[in-house]
NUMIMI-612985 format. One record per residue (C-alpha): z, x, y. Coordinates in steps of 0.001 Angstrom, whole numbers, padded with zeros to 6 digits, always signed. Layout:
ZXY
...
REM end
This chain:
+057250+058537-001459
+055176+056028+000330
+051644+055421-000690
+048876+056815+001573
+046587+054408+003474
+042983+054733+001418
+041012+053951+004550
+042075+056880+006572
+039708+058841+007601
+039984+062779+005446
+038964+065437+008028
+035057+066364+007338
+034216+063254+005449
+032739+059616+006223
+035200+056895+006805
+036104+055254+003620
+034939+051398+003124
+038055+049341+004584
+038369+045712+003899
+036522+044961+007336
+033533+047165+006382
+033012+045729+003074
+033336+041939+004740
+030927+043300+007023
+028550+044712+004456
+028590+041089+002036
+028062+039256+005056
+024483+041446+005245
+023717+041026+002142
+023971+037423+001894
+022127+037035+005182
+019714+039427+003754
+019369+037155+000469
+019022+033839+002334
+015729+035581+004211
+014274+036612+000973
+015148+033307-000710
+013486+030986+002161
+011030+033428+001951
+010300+032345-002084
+010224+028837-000954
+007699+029597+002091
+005256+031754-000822
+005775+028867-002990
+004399+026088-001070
+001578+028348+000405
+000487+028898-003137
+000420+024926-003744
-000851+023966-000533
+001637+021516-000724
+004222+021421+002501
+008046+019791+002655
+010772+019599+004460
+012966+022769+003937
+016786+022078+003688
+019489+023689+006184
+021306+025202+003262
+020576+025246-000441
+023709+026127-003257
+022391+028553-005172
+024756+029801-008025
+023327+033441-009306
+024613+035306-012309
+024840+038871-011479
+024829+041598-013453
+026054+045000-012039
+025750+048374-013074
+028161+050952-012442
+026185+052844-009233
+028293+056255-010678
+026376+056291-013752
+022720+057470-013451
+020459+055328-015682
+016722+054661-014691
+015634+051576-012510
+015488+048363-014607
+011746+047202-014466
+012554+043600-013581
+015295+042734-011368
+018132+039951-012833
+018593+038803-009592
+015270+038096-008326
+014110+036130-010885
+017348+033517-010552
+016164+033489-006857
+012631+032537-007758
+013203+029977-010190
+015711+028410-007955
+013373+028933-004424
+010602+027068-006692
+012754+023808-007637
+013662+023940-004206
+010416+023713-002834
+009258+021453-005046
+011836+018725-004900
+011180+018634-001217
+007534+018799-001852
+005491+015571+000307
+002262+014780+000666
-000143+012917+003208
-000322+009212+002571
-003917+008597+001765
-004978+011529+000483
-005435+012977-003097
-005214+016904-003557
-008227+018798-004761
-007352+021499-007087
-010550+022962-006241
-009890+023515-002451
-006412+023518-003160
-005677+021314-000096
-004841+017911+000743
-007589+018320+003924
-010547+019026+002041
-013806+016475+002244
-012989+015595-001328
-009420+014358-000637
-010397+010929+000541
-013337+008339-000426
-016413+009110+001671
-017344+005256+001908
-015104+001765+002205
-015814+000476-001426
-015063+004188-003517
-011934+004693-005595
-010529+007309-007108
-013037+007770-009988
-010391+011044-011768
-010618+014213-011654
-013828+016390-012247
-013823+019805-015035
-012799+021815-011472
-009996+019991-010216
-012075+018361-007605
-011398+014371-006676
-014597+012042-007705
-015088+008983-005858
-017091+005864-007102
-017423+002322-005970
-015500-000106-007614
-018138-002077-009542
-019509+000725-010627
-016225+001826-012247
-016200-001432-014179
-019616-001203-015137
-019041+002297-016827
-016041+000793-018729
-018433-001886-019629
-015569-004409-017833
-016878-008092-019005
-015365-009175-015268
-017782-007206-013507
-019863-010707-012837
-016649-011851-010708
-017578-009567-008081
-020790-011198-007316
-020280-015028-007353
-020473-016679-004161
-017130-016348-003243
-016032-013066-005035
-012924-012538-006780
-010427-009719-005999
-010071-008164-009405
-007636-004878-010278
-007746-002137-012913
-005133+000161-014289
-005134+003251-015604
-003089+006044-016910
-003113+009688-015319
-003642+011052-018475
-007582+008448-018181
-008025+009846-015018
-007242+013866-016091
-009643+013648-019187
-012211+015897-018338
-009999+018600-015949
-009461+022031-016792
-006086+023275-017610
-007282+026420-014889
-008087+023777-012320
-005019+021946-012331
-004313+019587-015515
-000972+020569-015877
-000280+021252-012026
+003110+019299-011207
+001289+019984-007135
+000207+016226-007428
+000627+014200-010234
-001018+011344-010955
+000626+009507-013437
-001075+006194-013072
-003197+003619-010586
-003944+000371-009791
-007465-000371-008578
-007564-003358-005984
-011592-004680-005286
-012968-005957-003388
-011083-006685+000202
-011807-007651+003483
-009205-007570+005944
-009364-011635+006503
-013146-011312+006772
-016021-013264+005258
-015788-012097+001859
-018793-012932+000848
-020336-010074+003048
-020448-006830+001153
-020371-005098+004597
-016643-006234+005040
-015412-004981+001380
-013441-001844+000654
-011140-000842-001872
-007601+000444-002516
-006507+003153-004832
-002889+002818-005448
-001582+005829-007331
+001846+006297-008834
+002383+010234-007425
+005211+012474-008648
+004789+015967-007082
+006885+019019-006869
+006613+019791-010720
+008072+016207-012101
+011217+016963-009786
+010957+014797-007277
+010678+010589-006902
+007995+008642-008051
+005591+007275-004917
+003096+005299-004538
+000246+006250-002569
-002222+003691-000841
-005980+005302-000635
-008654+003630+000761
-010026+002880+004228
-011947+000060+006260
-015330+000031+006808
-014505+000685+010849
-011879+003441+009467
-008374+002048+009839
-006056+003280+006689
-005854+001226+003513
-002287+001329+004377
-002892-000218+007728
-004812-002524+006208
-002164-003590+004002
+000520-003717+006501
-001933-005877+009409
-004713-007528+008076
-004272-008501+004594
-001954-011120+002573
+002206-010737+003721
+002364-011493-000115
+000525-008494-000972
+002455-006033+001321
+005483-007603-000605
+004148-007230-004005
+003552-002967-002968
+007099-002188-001308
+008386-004068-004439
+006732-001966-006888
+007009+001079-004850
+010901+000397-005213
+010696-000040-009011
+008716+003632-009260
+011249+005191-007126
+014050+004228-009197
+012845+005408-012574
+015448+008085-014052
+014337+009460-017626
+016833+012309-016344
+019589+011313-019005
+017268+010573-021926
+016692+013733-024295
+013483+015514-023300
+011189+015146-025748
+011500+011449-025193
+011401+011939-021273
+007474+012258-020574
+006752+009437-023090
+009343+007122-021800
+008408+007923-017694
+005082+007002-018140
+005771+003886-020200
+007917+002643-017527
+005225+004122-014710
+002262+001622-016559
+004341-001164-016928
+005237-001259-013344
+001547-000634-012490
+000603-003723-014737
+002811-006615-012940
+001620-005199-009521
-001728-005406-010590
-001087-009408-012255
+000579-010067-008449
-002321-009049-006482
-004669-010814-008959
-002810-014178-009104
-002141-013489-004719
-005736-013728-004219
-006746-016118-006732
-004782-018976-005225
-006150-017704-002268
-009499-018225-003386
-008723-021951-004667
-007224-022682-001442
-010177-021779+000602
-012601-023217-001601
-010958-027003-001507
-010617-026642+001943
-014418-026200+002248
-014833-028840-000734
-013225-031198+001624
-015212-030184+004904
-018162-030552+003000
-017168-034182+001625
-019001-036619+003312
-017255-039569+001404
-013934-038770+003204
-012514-040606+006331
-013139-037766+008922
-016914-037011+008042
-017351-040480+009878
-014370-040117+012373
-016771-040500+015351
-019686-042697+014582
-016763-045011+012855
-015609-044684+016851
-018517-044654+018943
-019631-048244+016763
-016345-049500+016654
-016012-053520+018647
-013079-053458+021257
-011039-055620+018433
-011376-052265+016200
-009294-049964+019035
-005915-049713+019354
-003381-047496+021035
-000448-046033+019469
+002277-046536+021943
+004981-043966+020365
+002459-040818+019583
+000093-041689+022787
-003068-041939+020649
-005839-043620+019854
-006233-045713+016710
-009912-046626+015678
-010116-048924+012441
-013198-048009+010797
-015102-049484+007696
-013667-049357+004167
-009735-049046+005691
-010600-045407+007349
-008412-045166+010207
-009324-042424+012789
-006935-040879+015405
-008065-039198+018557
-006759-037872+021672
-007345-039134+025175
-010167-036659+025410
-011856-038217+022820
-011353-035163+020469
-010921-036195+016707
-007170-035204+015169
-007086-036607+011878
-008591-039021+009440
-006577-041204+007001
-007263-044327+004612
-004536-046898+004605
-004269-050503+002827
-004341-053494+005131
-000696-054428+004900
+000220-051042+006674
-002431-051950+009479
-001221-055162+009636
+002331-054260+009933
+001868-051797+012298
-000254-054018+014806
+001999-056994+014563
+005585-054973+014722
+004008-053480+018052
+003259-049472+017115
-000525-050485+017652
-001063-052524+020794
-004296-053560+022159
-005652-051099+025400
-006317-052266+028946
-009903-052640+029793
-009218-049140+032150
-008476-046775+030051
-010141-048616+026847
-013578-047523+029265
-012263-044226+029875
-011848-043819+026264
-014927-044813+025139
-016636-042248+027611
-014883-039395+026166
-016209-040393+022850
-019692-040306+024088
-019072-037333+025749
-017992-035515+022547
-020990-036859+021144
-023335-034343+020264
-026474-036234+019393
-026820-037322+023024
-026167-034200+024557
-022319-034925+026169
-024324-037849+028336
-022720-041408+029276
-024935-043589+027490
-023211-046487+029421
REM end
């Protein structure tokens, strides 16, 4: 007797679910579950404030638990399946979770945008967090001076060092509330390295050209996304700190950042056992913080040394090019000589300086030698004696170059 089709229609009754109409129906429902999935993520990030970039697709495995829909039992007073979705739309979210470079968030505005999210004034750094969540801001040197820093006096010499300070996110969370945001995983700070004072390749010694950089090492979306780095600070005409960085300042220093940007990035505690995993992150965080903060001190130290013997030196009377021109302008016709292979003019000056100057009679460098090297030099025919034209025309420029007669031919 052959088997009767189960989707055919009875006469007086609805059309029994075929295998099309119950395709039709899951297809619904997971179009229906995707909405009110993305729609977790959306409520998640509005109640952060935080925003991200939400993915095309997410896998999402769910455990479900069915009841038989024959047997009459009272709605359950938490739904199974919702509660996989939420915990899944919020890891979501917050593994895509960004936020604005330059910027802290204020737990207090809950925003990113608020007027406490950035320093007010070129030479503030991030100071911690306040009881309410709210950023504080202080200059540099007054930072030191709290933590009774013995370097503080660096800051004010005549040419002022560029000194850094680091300190844990657990320093700079001291005196928040757990209400206001301690424990958020919206932004976490989990260390910084102060940089102070710089100037953009300005005159360093003018406090007007200082500002300072807060570099933060940032984890946000609830410790599951990468470590960043975060560059805060601005100029006193309001470019970025990052800008900054990436224009004005030291190509060593931009190096020293992207390196230890790379090194946060890459830190995985994901396969150690998790008690050890907060302990061990922020180890690894510090020490990274640490050798970019000896980088950027040892970067601008030699800096420092380099522009202070190349003042030392401008400022030296006793060497050859402090008397490069009266050495010239007194110098006997026996005294000149021109240098035939560099098309130059040699002036031998007092105490073996020898000057060298262009046919303008503009100074290009100063240099002592010992008489043999003169002497070979003259007689093996580098150095040969000038023609009485343009010796004349040589000596002119010199007095015309001259500024203690006003750029007139004394002739």
């Amino acid at each position: 007797m052959p088997l009767k089709d189960s989707s055919a229609s009875s006469p007086g009754k609805p059309p029994a679910p075929g295998p099309d109409n119950g395709r039709k129906r899951l297809l619904e429902i997971e179009r229906e579950l995707a909405e009110i999935f993305y729609e977790l993520v959306n409520r998640r990030r509005a109640s952060t404030g935080v925003d991200g970039k939400t993915p095309d697709s997410s896998q999402v495995k769910l455990d479900l638990h069915l009841d038989n829909p024959t047997l009459k039992k009272g709605p359950a007073p938490t739904s199974f399946l919702e509660s996989q979705l939420s915990r899944r739309a919020e890891e979501i979210a917050d593994r895509s979770a960004v936020f604005p470079t330059g910027k802290v968030y204020c737990h207090w505005c809950r925003s990113f945008d608020c007027a406490h999210s950035e320093p007010t004034t070129p030479r503030q750094a991030f100071a911690g967090y306040g009881p309410t969540g709210q950023p504080g801001w202080n200059e540099f040197t007054s930072i030191l001076l709290e933590r009774g820093d013995p370097r503080i006096d660096l800051l004010h010499r005549n040419t002022p060092a560029t000194l850094t300070l680091v300190q844990s996110g657990h320093e700079l969370a001291d005196g928040q509330l757990a209400t206001y945001g301690k424990r958020s995983g919206v932004y976490r700070i989990l260390g910084q390295t102060i940089v102070g004072y710089l100037s953009a390749g300005k005159n360093s010694r003018r406090a007007e050209n200082h500002y300072a950089l807060s570099l933060q090492a940032v984890q946000a979306g609830s410790g599951r996304g990468p470590i960043s780095l975060n560059i805060i600070g601005h100029l006193p005409d309001g470019r970025s700190g990052l800008q900054s960085v990436e224009e004005f300042e030291s190509p060593r220093l931009l190096d020293s950042i992207r390196k230890a940007a790379r090194h946060l990035s890459d830190i995985d505690v994901s396969l150690l056992p998790k008690r050890r995993r907060g302990r061990e992150k922020q180890r690894r965080v510090l020490d990274t913080l640490r050798r970019l903060s000896r980088n950027i001190e040892r970067i601008y130290r030699q800096q420092t040394r380099r522009t202070q013997h190349s003042e030392t030196r401008h400022r030296n009377k006793a060497r050859p090019s402090s008397k490069a021109l009266a050495d010239a302008l007194g110098a006997k016709e026996s005294s000149i000589y021109r240098d035939v292979e560099e098309n130059t003019w040699i002036v031998l000056g007092p105490r073996n300086r020898v000057h060298i100057f262009n046919d303008a009679g503009l100074h290009i460098t100063s240099v002592v030698y010992p008489p043999e090297t003169v002497r070979h030099r003259t007689t093996r025919g580098k150095w040969m004696r000038p023609k009485p034209g343009p010796l004349d025309s040589f000596r002119k420029s010199l007095r015309e170059t001259d500024p203690g007669d006003g750029g007139t031919d004394r002739g």
